[in-house]
N, C-alpha and C positions, 0 to 999 in steps of 0.2 A: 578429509578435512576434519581439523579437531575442534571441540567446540570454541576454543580460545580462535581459535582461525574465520569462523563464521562470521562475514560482513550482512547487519541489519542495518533496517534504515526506518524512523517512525516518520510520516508524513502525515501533517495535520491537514485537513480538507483535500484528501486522495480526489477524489472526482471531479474535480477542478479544471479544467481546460490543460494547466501549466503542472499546476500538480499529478495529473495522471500518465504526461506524457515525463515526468522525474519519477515517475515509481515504475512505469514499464522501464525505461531504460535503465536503469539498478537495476530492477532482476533481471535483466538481457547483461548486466558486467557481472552478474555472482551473487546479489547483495538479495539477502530476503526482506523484503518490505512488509509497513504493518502500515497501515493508512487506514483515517478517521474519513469518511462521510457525515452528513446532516441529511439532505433532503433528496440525493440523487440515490438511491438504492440501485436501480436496475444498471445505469452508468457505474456505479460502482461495481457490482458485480459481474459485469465486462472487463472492467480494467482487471479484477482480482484474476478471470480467468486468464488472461492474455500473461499476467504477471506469474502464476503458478506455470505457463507453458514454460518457464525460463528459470523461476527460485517457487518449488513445488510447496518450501515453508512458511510464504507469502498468507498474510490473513489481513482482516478490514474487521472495524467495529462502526456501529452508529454512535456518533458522540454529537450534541447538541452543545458546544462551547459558550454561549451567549447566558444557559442554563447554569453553567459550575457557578457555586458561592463559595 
C-alpha cells in the first residue's frame, strides 16, 4: 500500500463508549486511527491496544477541548 492509498481516521473523544467501538472497527476495515482522550487514559489505552492488533499505525493523544482558545 502506498502512502497515497493509506485510509486514517481522526476521532475526537476516542474513549467514549460510541467513539471507541468507531475506532476499533476502522482499524479491523484497514483504516489507521488517531483519537483524542480527556480523562479516561487507562480505557484509552485499551482501545489503542485492541486498535494497533488491526492498524499497528494507530496512535492517541490527551487533548482537553473545553481548554483550546
Amino acid at each position: 500500500m502506498t502512502s497515497s492509498e493509506k485510509k486514517v481516521c481522526l476521532i475526537t473523544g476516542g474513549a467514549g463508549r460510541l467513539a471507541s467501538e468507531i475506532a476499533v472497527s476502522l482499524a479491523q476495515n484497514g483504516y489507521s486511527v488517531f483519537f483524542t482522550y480527556n480523562r479516561s487514559q487507562e480505557k484509552a489505552e485499551k482501545i489503542l491496544d485492541t486498535a494497533r492488533a488491526f492498524a499497528p499505525e494507530s496512535a492517541m493523544t490527551h487533548c482537553d477541548v473545553s481548554k483550546v482558545t
